[in-house]
Backbone as CSV, one residue per row, in Angstrom:
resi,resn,N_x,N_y,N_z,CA_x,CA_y,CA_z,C_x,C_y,C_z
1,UNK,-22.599,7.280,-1.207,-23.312,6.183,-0.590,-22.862,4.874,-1.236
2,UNK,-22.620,3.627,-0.628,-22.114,2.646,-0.944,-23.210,1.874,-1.984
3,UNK,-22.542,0.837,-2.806,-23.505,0.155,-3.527,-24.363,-0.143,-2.220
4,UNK,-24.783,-1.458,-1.454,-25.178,-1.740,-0.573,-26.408,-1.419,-0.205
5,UNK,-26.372,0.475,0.465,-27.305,0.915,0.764,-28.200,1.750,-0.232
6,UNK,-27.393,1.987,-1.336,-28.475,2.520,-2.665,-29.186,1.236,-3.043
7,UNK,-28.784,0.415,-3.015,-29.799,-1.136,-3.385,-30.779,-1.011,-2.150
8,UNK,-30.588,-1.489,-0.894,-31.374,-1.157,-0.122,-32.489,-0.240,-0.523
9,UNK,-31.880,1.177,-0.410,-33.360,2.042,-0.627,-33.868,1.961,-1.592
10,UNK,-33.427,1.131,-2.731,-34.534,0.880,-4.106,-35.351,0.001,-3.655
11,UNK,-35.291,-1.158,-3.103,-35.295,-2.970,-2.718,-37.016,-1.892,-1.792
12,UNK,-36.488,-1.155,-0.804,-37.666,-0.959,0.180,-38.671,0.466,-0.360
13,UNK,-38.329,0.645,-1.856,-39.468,1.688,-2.411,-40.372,0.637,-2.807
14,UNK,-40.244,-0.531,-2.954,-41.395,-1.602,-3.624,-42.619,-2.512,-2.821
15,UNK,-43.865,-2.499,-2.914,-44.412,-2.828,-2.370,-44.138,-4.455,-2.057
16,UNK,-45.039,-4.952,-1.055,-44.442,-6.243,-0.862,-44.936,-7.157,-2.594
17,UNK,-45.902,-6.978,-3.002,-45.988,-7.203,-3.995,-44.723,-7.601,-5.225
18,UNK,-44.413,-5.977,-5.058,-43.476,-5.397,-6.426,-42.377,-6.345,-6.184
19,UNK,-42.115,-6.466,-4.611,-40.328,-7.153,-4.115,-40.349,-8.954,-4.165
20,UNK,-41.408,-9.058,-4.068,-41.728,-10.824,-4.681,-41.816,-10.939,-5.863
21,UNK,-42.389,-9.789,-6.883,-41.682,-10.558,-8.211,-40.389,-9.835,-8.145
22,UNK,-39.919,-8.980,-8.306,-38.281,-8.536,-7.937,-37.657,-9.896,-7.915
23,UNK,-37.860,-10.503,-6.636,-37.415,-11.443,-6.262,-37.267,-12.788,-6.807
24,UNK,-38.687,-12.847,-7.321,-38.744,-14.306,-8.434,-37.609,-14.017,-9.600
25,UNK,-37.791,-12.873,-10.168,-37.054,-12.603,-11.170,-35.661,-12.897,-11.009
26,UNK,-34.956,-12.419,-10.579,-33.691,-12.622,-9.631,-33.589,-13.586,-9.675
27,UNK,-34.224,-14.971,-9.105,-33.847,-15.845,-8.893,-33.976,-16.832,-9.913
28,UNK,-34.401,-16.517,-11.052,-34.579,-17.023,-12.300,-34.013,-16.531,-13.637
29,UNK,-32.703,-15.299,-12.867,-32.073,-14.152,-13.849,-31.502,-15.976,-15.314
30,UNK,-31.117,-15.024,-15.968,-29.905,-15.845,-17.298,-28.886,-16.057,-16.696
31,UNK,-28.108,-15.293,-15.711,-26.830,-15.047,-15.537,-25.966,-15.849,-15.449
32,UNK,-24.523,-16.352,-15.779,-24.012,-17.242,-15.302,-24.006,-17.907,-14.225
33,UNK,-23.583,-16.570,-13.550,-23.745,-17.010,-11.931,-25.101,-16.706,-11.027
34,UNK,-26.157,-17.666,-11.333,-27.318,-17.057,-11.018,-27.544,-17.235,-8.887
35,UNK,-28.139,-16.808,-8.170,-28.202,-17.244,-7.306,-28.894,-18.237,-7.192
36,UNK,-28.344,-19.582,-6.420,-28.951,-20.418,-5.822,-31.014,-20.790,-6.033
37,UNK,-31.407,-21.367,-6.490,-32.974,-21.615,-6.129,-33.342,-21.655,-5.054
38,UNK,-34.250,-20.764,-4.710,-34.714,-20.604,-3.178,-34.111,-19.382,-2.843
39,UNK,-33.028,-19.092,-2.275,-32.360,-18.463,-1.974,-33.457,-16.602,-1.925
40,UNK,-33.341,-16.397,-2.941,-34.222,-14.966,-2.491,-35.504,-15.046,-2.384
41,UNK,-36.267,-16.354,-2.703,-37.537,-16.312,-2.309,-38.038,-16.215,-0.656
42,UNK,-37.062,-16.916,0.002,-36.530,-16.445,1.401,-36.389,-15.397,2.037
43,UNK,-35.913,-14.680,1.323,-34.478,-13.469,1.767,-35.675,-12.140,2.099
44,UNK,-35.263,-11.278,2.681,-35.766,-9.853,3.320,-35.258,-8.838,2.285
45,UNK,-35.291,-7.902,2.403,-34.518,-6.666,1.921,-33.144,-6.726,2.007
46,UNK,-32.377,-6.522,2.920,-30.995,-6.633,3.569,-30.542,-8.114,3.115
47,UNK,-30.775,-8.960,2.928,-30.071,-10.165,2.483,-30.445,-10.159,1.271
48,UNK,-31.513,-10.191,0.531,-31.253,-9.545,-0.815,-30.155,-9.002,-1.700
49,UNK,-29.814,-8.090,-0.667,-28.860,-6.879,-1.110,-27.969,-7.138,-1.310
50,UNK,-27.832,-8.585,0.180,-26.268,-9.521,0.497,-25.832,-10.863,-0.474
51,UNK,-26.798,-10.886,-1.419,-27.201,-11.926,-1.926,-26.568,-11.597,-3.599
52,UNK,-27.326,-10.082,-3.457,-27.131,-9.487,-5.144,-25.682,-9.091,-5.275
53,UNK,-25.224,-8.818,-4.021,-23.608,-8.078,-4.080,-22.703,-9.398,-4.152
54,UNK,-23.205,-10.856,-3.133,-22.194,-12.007,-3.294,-22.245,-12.439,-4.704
55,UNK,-23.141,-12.165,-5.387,-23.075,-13.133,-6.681,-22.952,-12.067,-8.269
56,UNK,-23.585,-10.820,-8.258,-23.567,-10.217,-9.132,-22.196,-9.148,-8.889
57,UNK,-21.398,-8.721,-7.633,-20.553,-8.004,-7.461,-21.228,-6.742,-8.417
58,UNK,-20.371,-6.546,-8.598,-20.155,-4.532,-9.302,-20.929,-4.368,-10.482
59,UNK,-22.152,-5.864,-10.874,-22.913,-5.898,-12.435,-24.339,-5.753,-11.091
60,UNK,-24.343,-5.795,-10.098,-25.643,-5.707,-8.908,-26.765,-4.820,-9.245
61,UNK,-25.898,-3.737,-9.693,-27.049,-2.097,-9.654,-27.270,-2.485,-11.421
62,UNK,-26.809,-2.969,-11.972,-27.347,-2.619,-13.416,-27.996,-4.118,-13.831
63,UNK,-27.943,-4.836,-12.344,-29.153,-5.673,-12.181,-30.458,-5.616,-12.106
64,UNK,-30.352,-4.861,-10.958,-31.608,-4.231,-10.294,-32.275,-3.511,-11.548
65,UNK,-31.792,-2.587,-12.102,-32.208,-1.877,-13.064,-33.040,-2.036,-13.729
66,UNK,-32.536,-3.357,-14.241,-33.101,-4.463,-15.348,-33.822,-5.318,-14.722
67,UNK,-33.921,-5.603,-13.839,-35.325,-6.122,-13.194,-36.676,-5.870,-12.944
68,UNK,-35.911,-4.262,-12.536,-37.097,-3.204,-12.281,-37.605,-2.481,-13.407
69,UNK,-37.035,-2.377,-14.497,-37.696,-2.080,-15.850,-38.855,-3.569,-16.203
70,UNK,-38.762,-4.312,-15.885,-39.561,-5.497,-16.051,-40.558,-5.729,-14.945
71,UNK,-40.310,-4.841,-13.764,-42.034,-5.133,-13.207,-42.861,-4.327,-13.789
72,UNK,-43.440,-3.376,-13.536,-42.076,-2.273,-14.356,-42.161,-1.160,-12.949
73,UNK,-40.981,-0.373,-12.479,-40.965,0.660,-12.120,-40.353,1.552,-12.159
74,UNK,-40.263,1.936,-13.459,-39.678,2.997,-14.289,-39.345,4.508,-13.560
75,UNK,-39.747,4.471,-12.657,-40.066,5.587,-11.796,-38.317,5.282,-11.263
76,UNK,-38.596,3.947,-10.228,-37.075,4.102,-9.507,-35.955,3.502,-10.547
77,UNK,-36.190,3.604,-11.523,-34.963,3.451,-12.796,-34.348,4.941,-13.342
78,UNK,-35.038,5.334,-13.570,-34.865,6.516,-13.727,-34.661,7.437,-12.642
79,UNK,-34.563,7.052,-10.864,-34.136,7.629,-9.700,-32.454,7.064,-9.610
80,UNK,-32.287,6.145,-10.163,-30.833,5.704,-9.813,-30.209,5.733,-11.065
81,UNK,-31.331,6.031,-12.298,-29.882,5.817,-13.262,-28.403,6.248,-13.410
82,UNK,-28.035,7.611,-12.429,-27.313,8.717,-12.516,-25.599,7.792,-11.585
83,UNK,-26.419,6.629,-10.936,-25.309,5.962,-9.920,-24.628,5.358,-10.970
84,UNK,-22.897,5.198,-10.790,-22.697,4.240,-11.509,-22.504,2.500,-10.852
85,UNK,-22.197,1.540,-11.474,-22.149,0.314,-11.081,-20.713,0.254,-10.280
């Protein structure tokens, strides 16, 4: 399964709740290349995804990871740890 759609099905195990801070987070990452302000506070699931792959490329999934250890949902961290980046 492509990066893409394994992000996807993590992105839509989260309640709308869980995916707005997801989302804040994200958009407030350290990263060099952080995305844009605004930008995912906007965004759906699927542009999310399009969002995490334009700017984080192949560091995306061990994004997510680390995001999702910080809402916390340890549950789907430990469902994808096995993917690699």
């Amino acid at each position: 399964m492509a990066m893409a759609e394994q992000l996807l099905r993590l992105l839509q195990e989260l309640d709308d709740d869980q995916f707005q801070h997801f989302k804040f987070l994200l958009e407030h990452s350290a990263r060099s290349q952080a995305i844009p302000h605004g930008d995912p506070a906007r965004a759906s699931c699927p542009r999310t995804v399009e969002l995490m792959l334009q700017y984080y490329a192949q560091h995306a999934m061990s994004l997510a990871r680390k995001l999702l250890e910080r809402i916390p949902r340890l549950d789907l961290v430990q469902q994808f740890r096995p993917l690699q980046d």
